[in-house]
Every structure is written in C-alpha cells, then in structure tokens.
C-alpha positions in Angstrom: -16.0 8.1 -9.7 -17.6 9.0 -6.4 -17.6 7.2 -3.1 -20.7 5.6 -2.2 -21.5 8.1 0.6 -20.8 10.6 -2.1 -18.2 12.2 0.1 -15.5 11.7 -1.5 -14.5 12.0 -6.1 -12.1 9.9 -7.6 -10.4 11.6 -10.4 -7.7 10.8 -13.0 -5.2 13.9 -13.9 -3.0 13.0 -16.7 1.1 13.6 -16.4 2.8 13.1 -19.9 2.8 9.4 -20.7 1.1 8.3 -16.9 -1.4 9.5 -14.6 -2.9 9.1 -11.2 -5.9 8.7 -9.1 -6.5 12.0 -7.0 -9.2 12.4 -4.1 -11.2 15.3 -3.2 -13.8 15.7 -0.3 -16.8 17.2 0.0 -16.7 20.3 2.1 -20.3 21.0 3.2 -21.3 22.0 -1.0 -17.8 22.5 -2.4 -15.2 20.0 -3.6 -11.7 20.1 -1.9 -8.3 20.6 -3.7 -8.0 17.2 -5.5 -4.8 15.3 -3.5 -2.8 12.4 -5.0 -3.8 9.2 -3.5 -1.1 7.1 -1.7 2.0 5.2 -3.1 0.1 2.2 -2.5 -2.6 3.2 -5.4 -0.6 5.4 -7.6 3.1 4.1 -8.9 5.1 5.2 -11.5 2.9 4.0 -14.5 -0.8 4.3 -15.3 -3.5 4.8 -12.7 -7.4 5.7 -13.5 -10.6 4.7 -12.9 -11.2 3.6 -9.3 -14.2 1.7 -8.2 -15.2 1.5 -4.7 -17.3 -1.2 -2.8 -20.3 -0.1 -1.1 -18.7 -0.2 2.4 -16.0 2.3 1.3 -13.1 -0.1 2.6 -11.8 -1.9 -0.7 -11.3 0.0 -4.2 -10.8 -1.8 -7.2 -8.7 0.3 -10.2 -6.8 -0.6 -13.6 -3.4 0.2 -13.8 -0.4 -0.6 -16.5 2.2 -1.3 -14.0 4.6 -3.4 -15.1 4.5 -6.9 -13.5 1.0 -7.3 -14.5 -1.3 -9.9 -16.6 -1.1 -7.6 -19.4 -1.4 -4.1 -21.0 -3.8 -2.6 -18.2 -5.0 -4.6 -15.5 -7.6 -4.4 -12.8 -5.9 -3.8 -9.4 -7.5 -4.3 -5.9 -6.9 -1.7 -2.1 -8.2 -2.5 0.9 -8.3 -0.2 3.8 -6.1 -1.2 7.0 -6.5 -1.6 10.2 -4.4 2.1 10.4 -6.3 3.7 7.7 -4.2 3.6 5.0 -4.7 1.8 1.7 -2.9 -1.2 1.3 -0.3 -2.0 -1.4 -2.3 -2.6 -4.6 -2.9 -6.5 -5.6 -3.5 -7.8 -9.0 -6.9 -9.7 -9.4 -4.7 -12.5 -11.5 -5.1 -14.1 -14.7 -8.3 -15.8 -14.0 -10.0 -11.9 -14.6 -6.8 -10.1 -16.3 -5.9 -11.1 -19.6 -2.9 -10.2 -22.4 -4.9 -7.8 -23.5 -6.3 -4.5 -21.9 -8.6 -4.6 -19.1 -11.1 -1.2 -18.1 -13.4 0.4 -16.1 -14.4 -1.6 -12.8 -17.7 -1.3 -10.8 -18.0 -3.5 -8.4 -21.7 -4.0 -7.2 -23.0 -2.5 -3.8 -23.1 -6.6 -2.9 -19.6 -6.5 -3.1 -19.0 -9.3 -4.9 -19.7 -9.2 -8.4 -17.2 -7.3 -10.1 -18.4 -5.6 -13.6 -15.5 -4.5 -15.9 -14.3 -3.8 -19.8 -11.8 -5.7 -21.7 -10.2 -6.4 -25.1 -9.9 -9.9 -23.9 -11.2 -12.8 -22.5 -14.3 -13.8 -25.5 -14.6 -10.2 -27.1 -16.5 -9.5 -29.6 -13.9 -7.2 -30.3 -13.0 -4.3 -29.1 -14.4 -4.1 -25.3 -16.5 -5.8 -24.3 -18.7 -6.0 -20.7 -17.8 -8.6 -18.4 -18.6 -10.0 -14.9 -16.6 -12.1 -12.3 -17.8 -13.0 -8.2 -15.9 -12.9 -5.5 -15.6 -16.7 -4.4 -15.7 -17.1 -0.2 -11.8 -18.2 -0.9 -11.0 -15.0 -2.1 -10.8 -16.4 -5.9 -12.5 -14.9 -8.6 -14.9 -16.9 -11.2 -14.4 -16.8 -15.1 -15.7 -13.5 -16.2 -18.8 -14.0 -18.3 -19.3 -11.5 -21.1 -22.5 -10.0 -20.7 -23.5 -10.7 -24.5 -25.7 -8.4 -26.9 -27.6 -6.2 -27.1 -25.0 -4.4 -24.5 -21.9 -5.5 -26.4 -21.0 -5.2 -29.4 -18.2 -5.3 -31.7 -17.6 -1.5 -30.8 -16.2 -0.7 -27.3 -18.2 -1.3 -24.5 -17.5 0.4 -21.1 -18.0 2.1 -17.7 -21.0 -0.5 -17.4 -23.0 0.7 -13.9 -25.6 -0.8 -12.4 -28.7 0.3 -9.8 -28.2 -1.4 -6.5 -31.6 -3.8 -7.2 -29.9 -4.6 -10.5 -32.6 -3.8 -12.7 -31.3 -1.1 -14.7 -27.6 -0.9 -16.0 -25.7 2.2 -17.4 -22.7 2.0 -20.0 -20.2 4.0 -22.7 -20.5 3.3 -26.3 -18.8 4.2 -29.2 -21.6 2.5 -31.2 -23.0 4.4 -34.2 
C-alpha cells in the first residue's frame, strides 16, 4: 500500500510461516531500503496489508496474532503524541469474526472502513464488507456490499475514489 501523500510504501516480506509490514520512503524518485515497522505493528505472527487514513496518523492492518477474534483479524495504530505507533488494537467482534478477515481501506473520510472476510454473511469465500466509525469509537455491523461485486468467489482489496464513485477490487472470478 502507499501512504496518502504517496511518501511512504507499505510492503509485506514473508519469513517462513509469518511476515511483516516493512516501510520505505520516497527519496526524491527512488524508494528507500524497505525497514521493519515497529514492535507495536509487527509481532511474532502474521502482519500484511496495512491501510492508512487519509491524515497519515491511524493505520488499520490484519494480523493472526494470537489473542484475536479469529484466524486473521483487522488491527488498528494510531500515531502518538511522540511519533511512534501505538500498540496495535483489535477492532473487536462486532467487525472481526471466527473466520478470516482481509484487506482493509479505510476511506479518505476516515470513517468507513472497507474490508474482506470469510465471515460475517458471505456468500462464501470473501466477501466485501463495510463498517463506520461511530463518534464513541464503536464500529457498526459490517454490511456486505452484495452482487454484482461479490460473489461466491473471493472478493478483495476493494478501493475506492475519494468522491466514491468508482470502486477497485481482486477477484478470483472466472
């Protein structure tokens, strides 16, 4: 993924059965040596996919650390008041389910959180989801986003246009 100033790239590099969530900057045109993001992001278990909100202080990733909801789960960072990244929090079981959750994007209004699972009311396999931030700092139900984008094939990496009118996804359709 890339920051929203399109400074900085979010990558995954797999290690054996686990991975992380590296960062590189933008030096003038060339990309940086990729460097492992804090402890507070990366753990001993799964890290990918980070999503970051518009105003480049909260990222939203999926991890499989253990004490989660389920398989993988959707994990939030905020930046703090000393620039670092806090220690990651689990969005709960109101947007995490038993089954695998995937590929966050949350929408330049910082609220509504797009997001793949395996759960929730699939229509199997992944499915496309949404949630909103509540002013309490709870999340709504997710809603899945219904056909024609999902299917009973996987469903992921949904994007959308900051005005909302267009929307980009993965597909292992035929």
């Amino acid at each position: 993924n890339v920051s929203p100033d399109g400074q900085r790239l979010y990558i995954y590099v797999s290690s054996g059965n686990n991975g992380n969530v590296y960062e590189s900057s933008l030096i003038g045109e060339i990309w940086g040596e990729p460097v492992r993001m804090t402890n507070n992001v990366n753990s001993d278990a799964w890290e990918t996919h980070i999503a970051m909100a518009a105003d480049g202080n909260t990222m939203y990733f999926v991890s499989d650390r253990p004490g989660g909801e389920g398989e993988r789960d959707l994990y939030r960072s905020v930046i703090l008041p000393n620039g670092e990244w806090s220690k990651a929090k689990n969005l709960g079981d109101v947007v995490n389910s038993e089954w695998d959750e995937e590929a966050p994007f949350i929408h330049p209004d910082g609220r509504t959180l797009y997001f793949s699972s395996k759960g929730h009311n699939s229509m199997g396999g992944f499915d496309i989801f949404y949630t909103t931030l509540q002013e309490d700092g709870s999340w709504t139900e997710p809603v899945n986003v219904g056909y024609p984008l999902n299917t009973c094939d996987d469903d992921l990496y949904f994007v959308t246009t900051p005005d909302g009118l267009r929307g980009y996804f993965s597909s292992d359709r035929p």
